[in-house]
N, CA, C and O of each residue as an XYZ file, in Angstrom:
164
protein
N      -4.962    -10.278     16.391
C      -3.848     -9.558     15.830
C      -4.365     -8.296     15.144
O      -5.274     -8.452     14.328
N      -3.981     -7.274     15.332
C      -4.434     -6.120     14.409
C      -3.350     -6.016     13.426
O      -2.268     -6.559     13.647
N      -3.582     -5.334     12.332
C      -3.305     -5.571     10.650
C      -2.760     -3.955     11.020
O      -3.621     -3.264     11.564
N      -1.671     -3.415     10.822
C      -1.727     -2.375      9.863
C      -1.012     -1.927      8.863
O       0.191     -2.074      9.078
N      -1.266     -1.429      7.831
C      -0.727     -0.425      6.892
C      -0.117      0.317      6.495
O      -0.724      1.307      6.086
N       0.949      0.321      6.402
C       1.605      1.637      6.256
C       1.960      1.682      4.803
O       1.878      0.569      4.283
N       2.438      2.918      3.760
C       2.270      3.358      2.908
C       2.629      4.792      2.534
O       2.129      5.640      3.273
N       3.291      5.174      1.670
C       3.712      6.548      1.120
C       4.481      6.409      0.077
O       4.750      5.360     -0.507
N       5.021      8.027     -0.283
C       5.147      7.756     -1.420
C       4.645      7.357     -3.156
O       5.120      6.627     -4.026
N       3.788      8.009     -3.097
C       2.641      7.458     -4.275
C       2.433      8.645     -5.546
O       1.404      9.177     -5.962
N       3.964      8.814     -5.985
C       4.064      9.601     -6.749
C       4.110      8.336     -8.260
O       4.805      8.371     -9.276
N       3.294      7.555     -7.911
C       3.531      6.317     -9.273
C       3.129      6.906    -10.436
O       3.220      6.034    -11.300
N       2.792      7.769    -10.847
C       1.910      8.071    -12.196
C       3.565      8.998    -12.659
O       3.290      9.495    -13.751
N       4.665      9.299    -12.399
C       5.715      9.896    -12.794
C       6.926      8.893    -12.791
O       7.886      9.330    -13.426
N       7.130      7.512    -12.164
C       7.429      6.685    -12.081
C       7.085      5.099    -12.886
O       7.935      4.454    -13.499
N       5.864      4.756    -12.730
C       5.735      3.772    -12.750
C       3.782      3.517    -13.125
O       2.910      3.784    -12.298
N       3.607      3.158    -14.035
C       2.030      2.963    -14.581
C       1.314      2.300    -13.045
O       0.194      2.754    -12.810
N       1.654      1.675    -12.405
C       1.389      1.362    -11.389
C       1.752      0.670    -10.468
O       2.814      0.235    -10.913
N       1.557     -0.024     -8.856
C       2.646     -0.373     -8.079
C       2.734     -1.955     -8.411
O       1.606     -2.409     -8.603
N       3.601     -2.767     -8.514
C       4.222     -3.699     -8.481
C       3.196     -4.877     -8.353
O       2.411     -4.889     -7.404
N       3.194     -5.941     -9.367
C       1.727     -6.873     -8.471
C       2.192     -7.561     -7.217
O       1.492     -7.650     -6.208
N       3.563     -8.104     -7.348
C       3.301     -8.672     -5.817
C       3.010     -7.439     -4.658
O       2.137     -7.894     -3.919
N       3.167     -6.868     -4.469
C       2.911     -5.205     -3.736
C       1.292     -5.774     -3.738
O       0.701     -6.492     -2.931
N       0.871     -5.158     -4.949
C      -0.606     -5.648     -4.326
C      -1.530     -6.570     -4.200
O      -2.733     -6.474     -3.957
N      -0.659     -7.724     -4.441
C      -1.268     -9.290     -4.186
C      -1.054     -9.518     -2.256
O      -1.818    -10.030     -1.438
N       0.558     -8.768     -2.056
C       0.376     -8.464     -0.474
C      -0.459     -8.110      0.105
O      -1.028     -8.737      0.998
N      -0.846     -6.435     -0.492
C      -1.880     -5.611      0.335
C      -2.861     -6.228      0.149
O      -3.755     -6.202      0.995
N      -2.975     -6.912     -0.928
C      -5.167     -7.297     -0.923
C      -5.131     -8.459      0.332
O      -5.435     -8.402      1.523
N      -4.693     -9.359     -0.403
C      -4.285    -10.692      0.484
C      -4.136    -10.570      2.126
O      -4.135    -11.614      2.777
N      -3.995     -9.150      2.871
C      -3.943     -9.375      4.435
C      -5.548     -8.147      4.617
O      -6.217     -7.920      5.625
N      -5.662     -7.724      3.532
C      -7.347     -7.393      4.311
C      -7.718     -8.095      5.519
O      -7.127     -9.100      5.914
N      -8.909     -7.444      6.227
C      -8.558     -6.115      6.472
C      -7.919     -5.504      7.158
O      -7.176     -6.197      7.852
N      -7.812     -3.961      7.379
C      -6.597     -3.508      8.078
C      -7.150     -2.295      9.289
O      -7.733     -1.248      9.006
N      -6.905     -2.614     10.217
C      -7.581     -1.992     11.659
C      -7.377     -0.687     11.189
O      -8.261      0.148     10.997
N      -5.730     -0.497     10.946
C      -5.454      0.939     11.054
C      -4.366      1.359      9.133
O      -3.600      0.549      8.612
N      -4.608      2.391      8.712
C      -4.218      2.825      7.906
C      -2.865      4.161      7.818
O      -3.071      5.327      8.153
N      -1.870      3.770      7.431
C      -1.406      5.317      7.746
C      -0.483      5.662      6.562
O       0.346      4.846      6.159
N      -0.651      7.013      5.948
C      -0.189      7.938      4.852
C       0.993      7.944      5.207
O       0.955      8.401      6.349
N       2.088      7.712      4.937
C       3.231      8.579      5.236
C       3.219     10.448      4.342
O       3.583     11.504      4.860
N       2.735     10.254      3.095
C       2.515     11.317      2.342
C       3.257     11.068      0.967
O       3.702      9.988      0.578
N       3.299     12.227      0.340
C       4.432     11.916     -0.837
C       5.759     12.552     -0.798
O       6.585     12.310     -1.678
């Protein structure tokens, strides 16, 4: 199975001290990830 990533939006420092823990109990938890992709901000 390949893993990927997607992600944007990462204007958190005007929003939010940082992203959400389940958010990144998700992202850590499916390491690793073939492919990565920015959407941007």
């Amino acid at each position: 199975m390949i893993k990927v990533l997607i992600t944007g939006d990462t204007h958190i420092p005007t929003r939010a001290r940082k992203i959400p823990k389940i958010m990144e109990e998700i992202i850590q938890s499916n390491k690793p990830y073939q492919a990565v992709f920015f959407t941007g901000d």
